[in-house]
Structures are given as C-alpha cells and as structure tokens.
C-alpha positions, 0 to 999 in steps of 0.5 A: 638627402634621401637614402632610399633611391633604387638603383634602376637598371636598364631593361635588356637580355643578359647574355645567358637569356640570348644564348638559351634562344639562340639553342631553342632556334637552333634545336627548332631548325634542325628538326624541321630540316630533318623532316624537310629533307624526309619530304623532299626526297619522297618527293622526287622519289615518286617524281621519278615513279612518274615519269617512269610510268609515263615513259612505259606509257610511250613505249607501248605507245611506240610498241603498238605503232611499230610492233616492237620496242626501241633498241639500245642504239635507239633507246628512249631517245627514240619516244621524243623524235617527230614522226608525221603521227606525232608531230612533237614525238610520243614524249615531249618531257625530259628524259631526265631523273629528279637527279638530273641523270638519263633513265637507264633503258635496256632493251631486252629487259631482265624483268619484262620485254624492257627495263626501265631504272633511276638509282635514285640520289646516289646514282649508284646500283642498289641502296635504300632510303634516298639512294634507293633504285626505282624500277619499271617493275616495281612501279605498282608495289612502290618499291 
C-alpha cells in the first residue's frame, strides 16, 4: 500500500472568496451610481437652461412680430400656434421641463418684461442641487 497519496481537493471558491467579490461589486456599483446620478442631473439642468433660452428666443420672435409679449391667458402656449408667418408656430418643441412639468410663464415679469421658471426636480420653489430653480434671468451666470 502506498502512504503517501495526497488528498485532492476539488478546485472552487469557498464561500468566504465569494462574499469578498460580491462587496467589491457592490462597493464599485454604488460609486458609480453616485457620479451617474451627478451627470444626469446636470444634464437636464442644462437641458431646461436650453429650452429656456429657446423659449426667450420665441418671445422676442413673438414681441418683434406683434409689439408685445403674450399675456398670462395666453401664455407660451401662444409661441406654438400657426399663423400664416409660421406655419408650424414660433415653437415646434414641447413646452415641458426635463421633469416632465410646463414652464412657469408670467407676464409681466418681476426681473425683466417676463419670467421664465422650472423649479427643477422637485418642482417646488427655491432649493439647491437637483431641486434647485432655473430661471430666464440667470441664464447667463448659470445659476
């Protein structure tokens, strides 16, 4: 009889080797959802400065036309009706913020002949980061 036979073992990851991957995973997922979250929402932060640049564009579009700007009935609704001048209306976009909310229109205006507003992700007044307002009269500072 030979003695000297080595005991095998069968090649696998013992459960303590699994558990460590699956934190490492883990831990890799959560940093990389934090700074994807950070780019969308600057992402449709400068989405809404956009549309709220073009917006302004149509109402002095609108303002040059008709020497004034649309009321409050009216509103920015009014910048995508047809008129013979524009047969698919000054705006043909969605008069809708990132977060799926209408612009705030008023008319007259507290920071110039009109306001233009999204308050952000919230939807609420005021607030920083994420849920922070994006204005017609901070377009330029990015504010």
């Amino acid at each position: 009889m030979n003695t000297n036979k080595r005991m095998t073992r069968p090649i696998a990851f013992t459960l303590v080797e699994l558990m460590v991957v699956v934190v490492i995973v883990g831990v890799l997922a959560t940093v990389t959802t934090v700074s994807v979250r950070d780019y969308l929402v600057s992402a449709k932060q400068n989405v809404a400065r956009s549309e709220i640049a073009t917006i302004t564009n149509g109402l002095e579009l609108f303002f040059m036309e008709k020497d004034r700007y649309p009321n409050n009935d009216e509103g920015i609704a009014m910048l995508q009706r047809k008129t013979p001048e524009h047969p698919n209306g000054i705006l043909t976009s969605d008069l809708k913020d990132p977060w799926g909310r209408l612009y705030i229109y008023l008319y007259p205006g507290a920071h110039g002949p009109y306001d233009l507003v999204s308050f952000g992700a919230d939807g609420q007044e005021g607030g920083a980061g994420a849920d922070g307002d994006i204005t017609s009269w901070h377009l330029e500072d990015g504010e």
